[in-house]
mmCIF file of the N, C-alpha and C atoms, coordinates in Angstrom:
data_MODEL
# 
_entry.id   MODEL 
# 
loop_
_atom_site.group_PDB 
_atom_site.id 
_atom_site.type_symbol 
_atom_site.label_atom_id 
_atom_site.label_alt_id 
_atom_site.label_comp_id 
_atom_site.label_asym_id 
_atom_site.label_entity_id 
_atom_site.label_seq_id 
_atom_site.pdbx_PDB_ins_code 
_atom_site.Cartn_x 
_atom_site.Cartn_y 
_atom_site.Cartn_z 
_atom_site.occupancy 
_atom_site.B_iso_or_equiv 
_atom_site.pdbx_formal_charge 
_atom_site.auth_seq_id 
_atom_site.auth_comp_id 
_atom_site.auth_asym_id 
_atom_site.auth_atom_id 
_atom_site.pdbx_PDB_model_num 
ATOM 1   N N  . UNK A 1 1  ? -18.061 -14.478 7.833   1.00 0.00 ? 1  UNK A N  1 
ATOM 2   C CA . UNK A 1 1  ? -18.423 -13.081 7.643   1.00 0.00 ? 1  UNK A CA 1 
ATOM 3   C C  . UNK A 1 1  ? -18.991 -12.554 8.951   1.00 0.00 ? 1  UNK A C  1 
ATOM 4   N N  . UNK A 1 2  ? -18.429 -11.267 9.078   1.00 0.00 ? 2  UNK A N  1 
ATOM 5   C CA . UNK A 1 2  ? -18.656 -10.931 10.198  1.00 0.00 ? 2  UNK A CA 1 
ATOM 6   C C  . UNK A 1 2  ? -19.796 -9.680  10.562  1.00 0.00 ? 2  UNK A C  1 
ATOM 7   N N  . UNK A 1 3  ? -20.851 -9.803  11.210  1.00 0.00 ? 3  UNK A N  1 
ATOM 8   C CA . UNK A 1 3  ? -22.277 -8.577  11.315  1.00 0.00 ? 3  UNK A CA 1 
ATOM 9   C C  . UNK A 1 3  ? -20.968 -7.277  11.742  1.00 0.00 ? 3  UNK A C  1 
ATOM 10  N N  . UNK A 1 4  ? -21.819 -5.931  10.485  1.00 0.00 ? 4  UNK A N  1 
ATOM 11  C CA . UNK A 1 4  ? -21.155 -4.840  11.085  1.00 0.00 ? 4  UNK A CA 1 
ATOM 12  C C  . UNK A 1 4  ? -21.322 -4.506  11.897  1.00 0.00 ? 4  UNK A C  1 
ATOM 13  N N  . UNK A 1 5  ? -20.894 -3.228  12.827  1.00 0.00 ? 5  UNK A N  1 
ATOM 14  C CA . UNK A 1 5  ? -21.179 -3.037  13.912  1.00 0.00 ? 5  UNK A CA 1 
ATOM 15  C C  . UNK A 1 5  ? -21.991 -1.672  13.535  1.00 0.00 ? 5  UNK A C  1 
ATOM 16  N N  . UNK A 1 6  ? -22.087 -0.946  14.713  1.00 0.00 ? 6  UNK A N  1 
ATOM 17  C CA . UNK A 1 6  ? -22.802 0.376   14.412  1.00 0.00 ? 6  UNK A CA 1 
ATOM 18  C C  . UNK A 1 6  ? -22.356 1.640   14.139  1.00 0.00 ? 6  UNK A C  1 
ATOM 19  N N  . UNK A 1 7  ? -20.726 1.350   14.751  1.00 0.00 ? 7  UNK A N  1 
ATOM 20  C CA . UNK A 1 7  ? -20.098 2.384   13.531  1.00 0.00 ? 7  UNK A CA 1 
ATOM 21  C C  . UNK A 1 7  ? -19.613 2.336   12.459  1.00 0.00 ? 7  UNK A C  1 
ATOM 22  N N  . UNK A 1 8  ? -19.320 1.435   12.173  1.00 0.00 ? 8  UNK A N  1 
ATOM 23  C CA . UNK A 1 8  ? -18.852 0.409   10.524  1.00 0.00 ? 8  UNK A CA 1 
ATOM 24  C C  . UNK A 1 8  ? -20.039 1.492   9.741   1.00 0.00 ? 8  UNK A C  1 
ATOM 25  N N  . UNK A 1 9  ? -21.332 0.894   9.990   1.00 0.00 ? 9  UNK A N  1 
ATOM 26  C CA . UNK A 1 9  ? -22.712 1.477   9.062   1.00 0.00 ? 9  UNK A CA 1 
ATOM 27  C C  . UNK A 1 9  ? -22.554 3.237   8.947   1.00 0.00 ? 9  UNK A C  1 
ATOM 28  N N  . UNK A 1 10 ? -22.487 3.658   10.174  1.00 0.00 ? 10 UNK A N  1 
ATOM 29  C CA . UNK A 1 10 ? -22.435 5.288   10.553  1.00 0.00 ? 10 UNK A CA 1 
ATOM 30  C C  . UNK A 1 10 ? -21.201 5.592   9.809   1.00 0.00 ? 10 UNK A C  1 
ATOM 31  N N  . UNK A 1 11 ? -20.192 4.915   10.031  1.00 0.00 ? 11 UNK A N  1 
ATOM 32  C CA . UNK A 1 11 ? -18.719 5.562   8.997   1.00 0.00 ? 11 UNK A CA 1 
ATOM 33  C C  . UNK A 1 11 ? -19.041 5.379   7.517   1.00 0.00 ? 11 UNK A C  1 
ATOM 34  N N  . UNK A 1 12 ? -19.389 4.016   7.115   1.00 0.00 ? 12 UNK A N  1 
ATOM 35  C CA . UNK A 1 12 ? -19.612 4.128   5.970   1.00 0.00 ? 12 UNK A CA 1 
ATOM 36  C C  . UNK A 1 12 ? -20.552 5.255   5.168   1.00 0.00 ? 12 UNK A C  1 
ATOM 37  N N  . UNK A 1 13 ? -22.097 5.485   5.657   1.00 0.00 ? 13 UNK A N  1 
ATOM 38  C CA . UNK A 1 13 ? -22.926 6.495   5.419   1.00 0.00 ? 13 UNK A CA 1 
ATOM 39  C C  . UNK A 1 13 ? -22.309 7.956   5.807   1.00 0.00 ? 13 UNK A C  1 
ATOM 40  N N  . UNK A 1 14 ? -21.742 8.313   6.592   1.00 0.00 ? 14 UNK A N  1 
ATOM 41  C CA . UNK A 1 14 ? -21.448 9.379   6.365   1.00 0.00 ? 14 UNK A CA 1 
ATOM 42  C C  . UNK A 1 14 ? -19.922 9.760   5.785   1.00 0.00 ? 14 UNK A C  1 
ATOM 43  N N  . UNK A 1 15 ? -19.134 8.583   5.485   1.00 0.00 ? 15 UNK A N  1 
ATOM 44  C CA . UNK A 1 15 ? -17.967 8.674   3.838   1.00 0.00 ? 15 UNK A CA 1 
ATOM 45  C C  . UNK A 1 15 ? -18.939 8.882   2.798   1.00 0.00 ? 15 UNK A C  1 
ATOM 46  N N  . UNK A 1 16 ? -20.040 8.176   2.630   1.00 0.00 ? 16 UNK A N  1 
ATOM 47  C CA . UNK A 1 16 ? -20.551 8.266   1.800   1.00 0.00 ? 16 UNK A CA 1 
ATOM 48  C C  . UNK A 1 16 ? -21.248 9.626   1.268   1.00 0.00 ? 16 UNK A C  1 
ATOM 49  N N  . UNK A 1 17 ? -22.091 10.244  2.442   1.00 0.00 ? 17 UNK A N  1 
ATOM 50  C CA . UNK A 1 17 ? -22.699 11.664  2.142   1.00 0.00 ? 17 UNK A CA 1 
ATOM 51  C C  . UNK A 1 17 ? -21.707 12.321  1.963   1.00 0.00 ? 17 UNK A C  1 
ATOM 52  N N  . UNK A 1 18 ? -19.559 12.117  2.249   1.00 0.00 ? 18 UNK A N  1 
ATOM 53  C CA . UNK A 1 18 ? -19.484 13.566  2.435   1.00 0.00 ? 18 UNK A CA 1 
ATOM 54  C C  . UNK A 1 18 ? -18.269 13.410  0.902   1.00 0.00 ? 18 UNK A C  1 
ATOM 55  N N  . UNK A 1 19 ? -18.367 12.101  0.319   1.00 0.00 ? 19 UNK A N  1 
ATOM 56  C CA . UNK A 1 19 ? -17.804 11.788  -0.925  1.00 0.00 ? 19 UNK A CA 1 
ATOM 57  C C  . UNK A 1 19 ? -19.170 12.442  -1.689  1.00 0.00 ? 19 UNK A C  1 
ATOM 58  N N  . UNK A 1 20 ? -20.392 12.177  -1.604  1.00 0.00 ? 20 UNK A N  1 
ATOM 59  C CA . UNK A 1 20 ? -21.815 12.703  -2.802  1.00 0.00 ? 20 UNK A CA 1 
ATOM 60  C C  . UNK A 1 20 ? -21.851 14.076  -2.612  1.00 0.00 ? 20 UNK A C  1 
ATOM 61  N N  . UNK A 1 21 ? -21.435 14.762  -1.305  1.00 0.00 ? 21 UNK A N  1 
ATOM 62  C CA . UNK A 1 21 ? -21.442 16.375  -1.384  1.00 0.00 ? 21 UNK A CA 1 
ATOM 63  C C  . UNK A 1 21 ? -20.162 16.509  -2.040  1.00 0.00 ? 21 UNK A C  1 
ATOM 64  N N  . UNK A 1 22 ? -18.957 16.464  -2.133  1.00 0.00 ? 22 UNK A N  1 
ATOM 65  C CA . UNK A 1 22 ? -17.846 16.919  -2.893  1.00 0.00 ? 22 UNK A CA 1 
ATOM 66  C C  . UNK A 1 22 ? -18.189 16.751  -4.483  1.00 0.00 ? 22 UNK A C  1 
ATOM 67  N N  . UNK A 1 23 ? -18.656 15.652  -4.644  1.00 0.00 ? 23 UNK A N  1 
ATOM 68  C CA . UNK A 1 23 ? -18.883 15.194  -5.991  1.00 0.00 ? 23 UNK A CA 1 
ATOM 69  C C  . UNK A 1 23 ? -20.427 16.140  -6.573  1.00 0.00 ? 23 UNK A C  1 
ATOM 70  N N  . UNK A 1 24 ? -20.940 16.367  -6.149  1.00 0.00 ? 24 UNK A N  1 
ATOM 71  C CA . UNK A 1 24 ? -22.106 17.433  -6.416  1.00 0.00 ? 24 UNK A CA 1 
ATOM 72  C C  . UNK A 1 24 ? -21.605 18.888  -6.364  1.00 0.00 ? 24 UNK A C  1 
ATOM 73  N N  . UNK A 1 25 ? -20.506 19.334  -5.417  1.00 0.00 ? 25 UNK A N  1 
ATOM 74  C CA . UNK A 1 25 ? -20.174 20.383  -5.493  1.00 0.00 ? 25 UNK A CA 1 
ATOM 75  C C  . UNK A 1 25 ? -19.026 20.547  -6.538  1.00 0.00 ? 25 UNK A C  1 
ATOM 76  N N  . UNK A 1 26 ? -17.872 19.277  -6.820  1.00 0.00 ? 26 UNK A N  1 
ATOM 77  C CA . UNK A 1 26 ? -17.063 20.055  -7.636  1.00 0.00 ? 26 UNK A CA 1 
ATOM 78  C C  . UNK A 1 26 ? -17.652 19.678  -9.612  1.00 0.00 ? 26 UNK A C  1 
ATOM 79  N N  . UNK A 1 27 ? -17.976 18.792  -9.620  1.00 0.00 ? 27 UNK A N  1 
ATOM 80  C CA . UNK A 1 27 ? -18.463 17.424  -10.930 1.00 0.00 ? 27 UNK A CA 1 
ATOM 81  C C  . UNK A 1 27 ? -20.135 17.937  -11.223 1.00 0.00 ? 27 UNK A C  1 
ATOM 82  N N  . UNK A 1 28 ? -20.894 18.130  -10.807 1.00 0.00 ? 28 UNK A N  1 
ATOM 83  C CA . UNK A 1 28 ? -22.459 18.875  -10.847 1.00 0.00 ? 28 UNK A CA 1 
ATOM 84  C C  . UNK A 1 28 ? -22.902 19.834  -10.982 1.00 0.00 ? 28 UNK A C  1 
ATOM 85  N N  . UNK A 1 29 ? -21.816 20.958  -9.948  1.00 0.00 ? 29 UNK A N  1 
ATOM 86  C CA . UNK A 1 29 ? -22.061 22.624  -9.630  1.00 0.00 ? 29 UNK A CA 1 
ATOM 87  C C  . UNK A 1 29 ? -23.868 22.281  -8.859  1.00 0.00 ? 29 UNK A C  1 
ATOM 88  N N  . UNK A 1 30 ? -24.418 21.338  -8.434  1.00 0.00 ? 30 UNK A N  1 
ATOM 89  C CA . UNK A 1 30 ? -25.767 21.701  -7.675  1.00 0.00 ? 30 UNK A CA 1 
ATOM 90  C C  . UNK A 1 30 ? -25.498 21.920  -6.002  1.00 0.00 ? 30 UNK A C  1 
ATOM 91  N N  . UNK A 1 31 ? -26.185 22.645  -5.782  1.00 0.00 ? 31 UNK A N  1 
ATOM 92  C CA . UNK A 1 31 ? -26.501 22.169  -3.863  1.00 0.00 ? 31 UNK A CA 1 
ATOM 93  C C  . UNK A 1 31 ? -25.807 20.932  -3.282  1.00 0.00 ? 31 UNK A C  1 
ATOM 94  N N  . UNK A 1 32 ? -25.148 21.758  -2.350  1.00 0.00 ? 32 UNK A N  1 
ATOM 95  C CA . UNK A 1 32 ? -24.286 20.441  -1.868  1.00 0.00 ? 32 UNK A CA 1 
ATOM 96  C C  . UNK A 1 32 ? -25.474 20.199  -0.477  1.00 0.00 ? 32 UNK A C  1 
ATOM 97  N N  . UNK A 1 33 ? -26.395 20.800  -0.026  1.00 0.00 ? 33 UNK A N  1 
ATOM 98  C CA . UNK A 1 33 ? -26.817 21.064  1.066   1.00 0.00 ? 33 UNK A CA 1 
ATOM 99  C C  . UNK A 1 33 ? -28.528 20.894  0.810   1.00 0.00 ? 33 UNK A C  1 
ATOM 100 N N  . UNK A 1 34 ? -28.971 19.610  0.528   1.00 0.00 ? 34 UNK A N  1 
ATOM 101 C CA . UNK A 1 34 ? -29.723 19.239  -0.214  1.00 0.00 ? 34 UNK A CA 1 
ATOM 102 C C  . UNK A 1 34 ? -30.148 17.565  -0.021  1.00 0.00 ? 34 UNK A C  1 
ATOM 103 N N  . UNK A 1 35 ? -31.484 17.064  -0.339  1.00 0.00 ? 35 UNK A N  1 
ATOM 104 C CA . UNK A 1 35 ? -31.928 15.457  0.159   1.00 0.00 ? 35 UNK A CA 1 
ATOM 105 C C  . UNK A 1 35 ? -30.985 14.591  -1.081  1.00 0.00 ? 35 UNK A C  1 
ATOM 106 N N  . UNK A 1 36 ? -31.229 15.261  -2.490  1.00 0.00 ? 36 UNK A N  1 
ATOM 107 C CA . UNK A 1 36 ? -30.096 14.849  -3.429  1.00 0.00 ? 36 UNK A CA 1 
ATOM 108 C C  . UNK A 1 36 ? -29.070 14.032  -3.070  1.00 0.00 ? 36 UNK A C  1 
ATOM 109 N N  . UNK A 1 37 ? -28.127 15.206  -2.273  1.00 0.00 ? 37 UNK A N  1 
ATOM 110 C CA . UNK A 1 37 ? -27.171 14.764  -1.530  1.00 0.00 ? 37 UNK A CA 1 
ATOM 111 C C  . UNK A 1 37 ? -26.789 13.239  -0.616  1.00 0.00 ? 37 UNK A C  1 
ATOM 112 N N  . UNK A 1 38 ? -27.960 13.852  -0.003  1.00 0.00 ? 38 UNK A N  1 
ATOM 113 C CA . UNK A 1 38 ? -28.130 12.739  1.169   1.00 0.00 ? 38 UNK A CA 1 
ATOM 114 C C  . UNK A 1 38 ? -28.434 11.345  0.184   1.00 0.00 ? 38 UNK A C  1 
ATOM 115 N N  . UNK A 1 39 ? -29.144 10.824  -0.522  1.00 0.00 ? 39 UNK A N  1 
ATOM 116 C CA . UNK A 1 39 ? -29.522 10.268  -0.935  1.00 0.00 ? 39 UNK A CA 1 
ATOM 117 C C  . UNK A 1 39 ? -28.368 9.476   -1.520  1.00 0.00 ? 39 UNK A C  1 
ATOM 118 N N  . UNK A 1 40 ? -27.874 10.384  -2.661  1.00 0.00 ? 40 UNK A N  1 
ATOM 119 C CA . UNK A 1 40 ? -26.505 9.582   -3.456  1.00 0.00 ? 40 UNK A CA 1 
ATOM 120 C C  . UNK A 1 40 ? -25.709 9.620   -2.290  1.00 0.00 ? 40 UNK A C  1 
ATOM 121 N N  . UNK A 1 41 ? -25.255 9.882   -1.214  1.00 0.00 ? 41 UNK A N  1 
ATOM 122 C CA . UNK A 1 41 ? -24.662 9.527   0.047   1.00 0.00 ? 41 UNK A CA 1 
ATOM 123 C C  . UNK A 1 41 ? -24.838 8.258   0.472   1.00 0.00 ? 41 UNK A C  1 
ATOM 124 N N  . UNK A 1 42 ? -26.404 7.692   0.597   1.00 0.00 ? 42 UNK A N  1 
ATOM 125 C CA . UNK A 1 42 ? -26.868 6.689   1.334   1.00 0.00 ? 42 UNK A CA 1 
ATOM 126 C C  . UNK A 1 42 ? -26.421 5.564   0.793   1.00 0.00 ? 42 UNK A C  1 
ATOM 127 N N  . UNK A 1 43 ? -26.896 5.781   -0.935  1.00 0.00 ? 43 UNK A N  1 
ATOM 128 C CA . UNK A 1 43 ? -26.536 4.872   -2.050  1.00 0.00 ? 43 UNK A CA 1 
ATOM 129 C C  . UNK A 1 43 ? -24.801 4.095   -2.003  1.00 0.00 ? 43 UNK A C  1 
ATOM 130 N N  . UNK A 1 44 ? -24.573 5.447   -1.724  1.00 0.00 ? 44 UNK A N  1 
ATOM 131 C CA . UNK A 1 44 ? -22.896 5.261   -1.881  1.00 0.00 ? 44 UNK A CA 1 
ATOM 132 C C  . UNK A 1 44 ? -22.361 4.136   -0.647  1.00 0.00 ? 44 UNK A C  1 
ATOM 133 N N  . UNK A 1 45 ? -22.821 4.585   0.421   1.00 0.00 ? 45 UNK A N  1 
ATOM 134 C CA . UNK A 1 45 ? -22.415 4.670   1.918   1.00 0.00 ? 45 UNK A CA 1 
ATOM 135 C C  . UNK A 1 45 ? -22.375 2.313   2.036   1.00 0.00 ? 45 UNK A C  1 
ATOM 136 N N  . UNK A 1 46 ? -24.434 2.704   1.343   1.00 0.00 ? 46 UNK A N  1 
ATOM 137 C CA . UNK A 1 46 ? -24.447 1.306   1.374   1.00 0.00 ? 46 UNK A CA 1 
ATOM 138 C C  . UNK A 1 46 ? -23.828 0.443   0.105   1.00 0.00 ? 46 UNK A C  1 
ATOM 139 N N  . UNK A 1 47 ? -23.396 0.652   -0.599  1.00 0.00 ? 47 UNK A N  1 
ATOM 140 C CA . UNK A 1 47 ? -22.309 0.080   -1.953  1.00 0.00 ? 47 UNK A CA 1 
ATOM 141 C C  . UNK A 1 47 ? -21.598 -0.655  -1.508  1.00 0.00 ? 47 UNK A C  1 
ATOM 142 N N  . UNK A 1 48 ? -20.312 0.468   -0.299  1.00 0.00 ? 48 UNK A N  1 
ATOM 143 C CA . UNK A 1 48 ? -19.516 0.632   0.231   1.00 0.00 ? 48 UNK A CA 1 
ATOM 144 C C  . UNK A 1 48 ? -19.589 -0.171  1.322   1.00 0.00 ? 48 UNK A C  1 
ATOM 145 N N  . UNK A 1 49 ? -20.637 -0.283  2.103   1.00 0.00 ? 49 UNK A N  1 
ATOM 146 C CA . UNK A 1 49 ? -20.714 -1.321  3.399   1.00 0.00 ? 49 UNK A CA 1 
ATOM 147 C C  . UNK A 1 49 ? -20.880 -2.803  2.414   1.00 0.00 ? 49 UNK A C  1 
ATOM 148 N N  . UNK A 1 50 ? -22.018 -3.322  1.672   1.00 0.00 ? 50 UNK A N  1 
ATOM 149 C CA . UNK A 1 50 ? -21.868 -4.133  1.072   1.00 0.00 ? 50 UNK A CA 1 
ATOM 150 C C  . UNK A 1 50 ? -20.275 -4.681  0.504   1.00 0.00 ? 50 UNK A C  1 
ATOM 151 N N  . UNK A 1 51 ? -20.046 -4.333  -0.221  1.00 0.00 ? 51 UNK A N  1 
ATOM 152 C CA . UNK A 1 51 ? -18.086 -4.570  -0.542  1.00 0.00 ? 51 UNK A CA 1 
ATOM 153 C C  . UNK A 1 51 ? -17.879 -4.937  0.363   1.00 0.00 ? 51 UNK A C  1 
ATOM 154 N N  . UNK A 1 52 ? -17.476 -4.017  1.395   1.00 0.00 ? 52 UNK A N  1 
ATOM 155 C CA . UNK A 1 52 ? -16.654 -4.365  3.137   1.00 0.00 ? 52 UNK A CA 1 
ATOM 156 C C  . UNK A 1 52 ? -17.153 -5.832  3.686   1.00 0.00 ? 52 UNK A C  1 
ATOM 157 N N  . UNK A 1 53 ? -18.649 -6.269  3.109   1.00 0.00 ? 53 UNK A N  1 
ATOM 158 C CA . UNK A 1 53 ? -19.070 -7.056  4.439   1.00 0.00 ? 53 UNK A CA 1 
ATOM 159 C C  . UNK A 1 53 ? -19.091 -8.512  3.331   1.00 0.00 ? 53 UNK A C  1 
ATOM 160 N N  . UNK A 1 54 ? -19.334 -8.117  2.690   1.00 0.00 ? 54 UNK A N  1 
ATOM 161 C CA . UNK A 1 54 ? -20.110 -9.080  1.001   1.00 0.00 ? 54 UNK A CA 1 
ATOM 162 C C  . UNK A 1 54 ? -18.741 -9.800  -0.209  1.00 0.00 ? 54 UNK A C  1 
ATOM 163 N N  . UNK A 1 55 ? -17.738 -8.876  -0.592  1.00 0.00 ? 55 UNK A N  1 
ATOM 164 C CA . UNK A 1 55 ? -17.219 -9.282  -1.881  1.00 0.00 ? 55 UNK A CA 1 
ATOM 165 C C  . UNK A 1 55 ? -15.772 -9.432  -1.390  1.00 0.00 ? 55 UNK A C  1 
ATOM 166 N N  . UNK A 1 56 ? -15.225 -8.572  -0.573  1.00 0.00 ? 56 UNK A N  1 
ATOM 167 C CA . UNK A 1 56 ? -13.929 -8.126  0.334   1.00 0.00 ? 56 UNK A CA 1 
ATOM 168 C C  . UNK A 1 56 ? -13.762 -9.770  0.525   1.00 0.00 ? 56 UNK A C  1 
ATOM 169 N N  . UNK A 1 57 ? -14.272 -10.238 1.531   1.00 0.00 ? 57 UNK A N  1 
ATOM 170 C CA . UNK A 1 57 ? -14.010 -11.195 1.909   1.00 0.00 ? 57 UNK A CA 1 
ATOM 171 C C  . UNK A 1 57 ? -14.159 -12.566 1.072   1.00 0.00 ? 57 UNK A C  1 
ATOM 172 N N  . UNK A 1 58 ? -14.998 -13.021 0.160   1.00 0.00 ? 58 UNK A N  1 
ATOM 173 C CA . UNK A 1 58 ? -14.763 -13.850 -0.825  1.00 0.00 ? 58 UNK A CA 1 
ATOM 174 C C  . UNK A 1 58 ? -13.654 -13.791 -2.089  1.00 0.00 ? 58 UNK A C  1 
ATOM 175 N N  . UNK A 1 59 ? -12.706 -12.258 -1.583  1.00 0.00 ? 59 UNK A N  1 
ATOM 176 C CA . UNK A 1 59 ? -12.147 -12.178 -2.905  1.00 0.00 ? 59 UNK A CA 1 
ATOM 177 C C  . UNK A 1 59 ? -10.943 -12.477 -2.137  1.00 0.00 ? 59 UNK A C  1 
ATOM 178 N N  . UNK A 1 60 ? -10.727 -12.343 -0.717  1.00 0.00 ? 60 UNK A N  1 
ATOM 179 C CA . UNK A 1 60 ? -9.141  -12.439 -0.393  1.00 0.00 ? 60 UNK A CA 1 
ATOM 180 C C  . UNK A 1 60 ? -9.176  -14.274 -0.397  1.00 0.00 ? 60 UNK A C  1 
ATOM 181 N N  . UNK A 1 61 ? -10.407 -15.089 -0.058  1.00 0.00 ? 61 UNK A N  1 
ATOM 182 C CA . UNK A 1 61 ? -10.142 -16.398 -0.386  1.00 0.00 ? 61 UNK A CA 1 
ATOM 183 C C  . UNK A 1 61 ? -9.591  -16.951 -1.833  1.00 0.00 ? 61 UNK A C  1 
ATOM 184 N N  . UNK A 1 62 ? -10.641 -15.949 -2.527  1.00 0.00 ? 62 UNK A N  1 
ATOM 185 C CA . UNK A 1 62 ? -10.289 -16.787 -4.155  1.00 0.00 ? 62 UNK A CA 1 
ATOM 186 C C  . UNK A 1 62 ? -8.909  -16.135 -4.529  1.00 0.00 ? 62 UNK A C  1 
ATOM 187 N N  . UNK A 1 63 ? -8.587  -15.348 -4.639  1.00 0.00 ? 63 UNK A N  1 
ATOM 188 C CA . UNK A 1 63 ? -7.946  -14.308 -5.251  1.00 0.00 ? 63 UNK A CA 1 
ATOM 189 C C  . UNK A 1 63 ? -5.952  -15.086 -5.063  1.00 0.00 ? 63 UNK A C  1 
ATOM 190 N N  . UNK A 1 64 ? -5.970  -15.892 -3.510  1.00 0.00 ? 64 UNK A N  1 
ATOM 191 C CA . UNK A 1 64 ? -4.775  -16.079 -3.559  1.00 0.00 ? 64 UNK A CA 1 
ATOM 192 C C  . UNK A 1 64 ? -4.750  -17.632 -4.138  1.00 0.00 ? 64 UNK A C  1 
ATOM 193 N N  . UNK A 1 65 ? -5.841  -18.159 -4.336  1.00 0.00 ? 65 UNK A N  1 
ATOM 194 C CA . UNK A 1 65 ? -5.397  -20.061 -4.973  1.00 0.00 ? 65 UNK A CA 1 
ATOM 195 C C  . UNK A 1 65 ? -5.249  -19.756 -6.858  1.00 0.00 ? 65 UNK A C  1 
ATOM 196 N N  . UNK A 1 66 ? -6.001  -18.822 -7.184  1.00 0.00 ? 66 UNK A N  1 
ATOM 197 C CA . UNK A 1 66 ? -5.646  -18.179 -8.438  1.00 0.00 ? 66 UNK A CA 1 
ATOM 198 C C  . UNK A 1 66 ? -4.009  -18.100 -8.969  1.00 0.00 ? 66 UNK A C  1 
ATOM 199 N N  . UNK A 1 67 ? -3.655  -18.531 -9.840  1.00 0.00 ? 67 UNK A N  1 
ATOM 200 C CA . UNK A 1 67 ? -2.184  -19.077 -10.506 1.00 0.00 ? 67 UNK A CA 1 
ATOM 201 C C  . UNK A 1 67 ? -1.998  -17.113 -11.449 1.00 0.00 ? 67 UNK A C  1 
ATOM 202 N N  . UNK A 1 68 ? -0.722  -16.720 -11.329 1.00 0.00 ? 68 UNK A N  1 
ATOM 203 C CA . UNK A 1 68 ? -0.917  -15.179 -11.433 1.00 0.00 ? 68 UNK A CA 1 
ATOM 204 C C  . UNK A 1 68 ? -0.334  -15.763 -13.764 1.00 0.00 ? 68 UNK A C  1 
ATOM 205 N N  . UNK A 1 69 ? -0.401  -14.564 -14.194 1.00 0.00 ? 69 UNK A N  1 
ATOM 206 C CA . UNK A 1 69 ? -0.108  -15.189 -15.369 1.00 0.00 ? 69 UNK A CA 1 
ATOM 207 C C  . UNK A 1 69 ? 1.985   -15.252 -16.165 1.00 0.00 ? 69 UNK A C  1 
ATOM 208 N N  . UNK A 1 70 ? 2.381   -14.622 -14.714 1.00 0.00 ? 70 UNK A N  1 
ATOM 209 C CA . UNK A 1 70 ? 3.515   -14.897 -15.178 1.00 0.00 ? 70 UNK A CA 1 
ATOM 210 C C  . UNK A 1 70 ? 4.382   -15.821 -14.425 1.00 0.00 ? 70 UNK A C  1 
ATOM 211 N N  . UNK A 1 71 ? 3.070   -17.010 -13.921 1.00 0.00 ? 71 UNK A N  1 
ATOM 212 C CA . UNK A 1 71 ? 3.939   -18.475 -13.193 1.00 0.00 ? 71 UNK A CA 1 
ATOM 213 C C  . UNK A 1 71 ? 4.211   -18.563 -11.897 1.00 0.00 ? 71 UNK A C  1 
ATOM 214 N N  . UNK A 1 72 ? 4.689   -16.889 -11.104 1.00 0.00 ? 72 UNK A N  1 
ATOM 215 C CA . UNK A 1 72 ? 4.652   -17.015 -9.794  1.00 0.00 ? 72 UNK A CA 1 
ATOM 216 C C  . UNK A 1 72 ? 3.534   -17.137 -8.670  1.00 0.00 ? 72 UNK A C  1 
# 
């Protein structure tokens, strides 16, 4: 596993704020322009880096010794 770098973190957090502003503006109707925002952004941003750095990579190991269920 590999340490992110510093735009890995910065891309992820700000996919993240600008997926929690769409989703507040179209799914909420509140302030897209707001700490709210930012917040479920951050949440998101770090979810999202976790996966990438954390589950991503233990799943492409397991995922291919796994037998599929129709034999191939």
């Amino acid at each position: 596993m590999s340490m992110p770098n510093t735009q890995d973190i910065i891309d992820n957090l700000l996919r993240g704020v600008a997926i929690a502003a769409v989703n507040r503006a179209i799914f909420e109707r509140k302030p897209v322009f707001s700490m709210g925002t930012v917040n479920q952004g951050v949440r998101l941003g770090g979810a999202s880096l976790a996966y990438d750095n954390l589950v991503r990579p233990v799943a492409k190991q397991v995922l291919p010794q796994l037998p599929l269920p129709n034999g191939k």
